[in-house]
C-alpha positions in Angstrom: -0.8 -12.9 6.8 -4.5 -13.8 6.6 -5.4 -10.3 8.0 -4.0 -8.9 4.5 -5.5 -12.1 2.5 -9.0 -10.5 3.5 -8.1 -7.2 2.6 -7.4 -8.8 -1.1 -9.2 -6.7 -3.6 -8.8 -3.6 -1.7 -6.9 -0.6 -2.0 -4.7 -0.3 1.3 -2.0 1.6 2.1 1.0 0.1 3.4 3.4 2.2 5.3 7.1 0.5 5.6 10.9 1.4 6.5 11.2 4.2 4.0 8.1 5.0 1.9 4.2 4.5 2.2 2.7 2.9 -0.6 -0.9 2.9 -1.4 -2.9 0.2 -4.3 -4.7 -2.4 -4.7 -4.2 -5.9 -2.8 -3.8 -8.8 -5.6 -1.3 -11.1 -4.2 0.1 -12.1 -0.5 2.2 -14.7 -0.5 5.3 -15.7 2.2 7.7 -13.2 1.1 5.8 -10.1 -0.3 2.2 -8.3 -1.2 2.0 -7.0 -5.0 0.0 -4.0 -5.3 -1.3 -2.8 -8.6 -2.4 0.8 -9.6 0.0 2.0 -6.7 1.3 4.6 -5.8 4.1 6.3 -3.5 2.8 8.4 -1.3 5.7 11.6 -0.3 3.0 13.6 1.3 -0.4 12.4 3.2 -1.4 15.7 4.2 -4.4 15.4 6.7 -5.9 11.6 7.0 -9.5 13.0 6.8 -8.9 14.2 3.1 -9.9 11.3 0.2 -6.6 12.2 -1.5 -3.2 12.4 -0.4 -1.2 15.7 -0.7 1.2 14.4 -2.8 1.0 10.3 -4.4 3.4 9.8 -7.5 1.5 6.9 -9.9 3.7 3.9 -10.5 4.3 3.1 -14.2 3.7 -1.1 -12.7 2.7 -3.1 -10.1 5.0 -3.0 -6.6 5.7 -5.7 -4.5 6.3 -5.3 -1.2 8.8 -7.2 0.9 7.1 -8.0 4.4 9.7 -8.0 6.4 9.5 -4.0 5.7 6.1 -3.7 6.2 5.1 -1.3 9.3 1.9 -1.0 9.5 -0.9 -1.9 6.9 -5.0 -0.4 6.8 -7.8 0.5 4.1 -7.5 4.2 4.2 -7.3 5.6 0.8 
C-alpha cells in the first residue's frame, strides 16, 4: 500500500480481474483506491502510443477493490 500512496496525485492505470482502469490516484485506504477522471480501458492498442485505442470516460469517480487489483504503474 505505500507504493500506491506515492503514486497519489497521479494518473495510473490499474489493471485487475476483469477490466483495466486508468485515472487519477486521490485516495488508498485498506480496502480500495478511488480514481477520479477514470476511465475503462477495452482496448490499449500499442503501450508506446499516449492514448489508448479505445478508454470509455466514467460519468464519477471508481473505486477499486484491492484484492482485484493485478498489477498497478504510471503509464497513461
Amino acid at each position: 500500500m505505500k507504493d500506491l500512496i506515492s503514486l497519489m496525485g497521479q494518473r495510473i492505470t490499474v489493471w485487475c480481474m476483469n477490466y483495466i482502469y486508468t485515472g487519477k490516484l486521490t485516495e488508498v485506504n485498506a480496502d480500495c483506491i478511488r480514481l477520479e477522471n477514470a476511465a475503462v480501458v477495452y482496448e490499449t492498442g500499442p503501450f508506446n502510443e499516449k492514448e489508448w485505442r479505445d478508454a470509455q470516460a466514467l460519468p464519477n469517480p471508481v473505486y477499486v477493490m484491492l484484492t482485484a487489483v493485478e498489477s498497478y504503474m504510471v503509464l497513461k
